[in-house]
C-alpha positions, 0 to 999 in steps of 0.5 A, spaced: 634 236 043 636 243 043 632 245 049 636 239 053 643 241 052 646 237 059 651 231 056 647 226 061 640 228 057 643 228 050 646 221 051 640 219 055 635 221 050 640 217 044 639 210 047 631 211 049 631 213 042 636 207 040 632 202 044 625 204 041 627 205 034 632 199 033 635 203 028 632 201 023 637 205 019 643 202 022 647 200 015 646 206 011 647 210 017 654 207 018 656 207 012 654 215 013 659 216 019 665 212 014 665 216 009 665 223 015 669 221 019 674 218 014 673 225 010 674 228 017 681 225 018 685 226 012 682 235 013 685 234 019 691 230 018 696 237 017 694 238 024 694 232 026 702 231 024 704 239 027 700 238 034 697 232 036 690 235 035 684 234 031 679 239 032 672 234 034 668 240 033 669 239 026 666 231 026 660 235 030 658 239 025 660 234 019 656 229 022 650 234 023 651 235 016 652 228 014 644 227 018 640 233 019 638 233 011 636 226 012 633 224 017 628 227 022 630 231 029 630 227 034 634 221 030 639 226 026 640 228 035 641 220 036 646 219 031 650 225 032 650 223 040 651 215 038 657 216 033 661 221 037 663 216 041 663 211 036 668 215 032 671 217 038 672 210 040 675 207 034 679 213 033 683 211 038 683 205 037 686 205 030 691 211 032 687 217 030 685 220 036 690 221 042 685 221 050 686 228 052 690 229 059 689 234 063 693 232 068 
């Protein structure tokens, strides 16, 4: 998806894929983001306890790593779009993450 950058596009793109592939790797794939994500907040949890902050960049890229080996472009694209809202999702659920003000 590199040559479609827009956020609109990319989520776009996730759940045409979604919805075309069923996402037949839905389980492994969950256990997948798991194992990232949990990986992802105790690296981060220094940072988190000074200042309130996790850098979600670093989920970006560990995810990218987690999927890009394993599965093919537009899937590995899908699964980073899909579970940057899911993990975002659930970390604020669970106390992880905080909403970002701005105002």
């Amino acid at each position: 998806m590199s040559e479609h950058r827009n956020p609109r596009r990319l989520w776009q793109l996730s759940v045409e894929w979604l919805g075309e592939s069923g996402w037949p790797t839905r389980f492994d794939d969950a256990a997948i983001a798991d194992r990232v994500y949990r990986e992802w907040v105790a690296a981060t949890n220094e940072q988190w306890l000074a200042t309130r902050y996790r850098n979600r960049d670093d989920l970006a890229d560990a995810l990218e790593l987690a999927f890009r080996p394993i599965r093919d472009e537009r899937t590995a694209d899908s699964l980073v779009i899909l579970y940057l809202l899911i993990l975002e999702i659930r970390g604020r659920r669970d106390g992880t993450l905080l909403r970002s003000r701005t105002h």
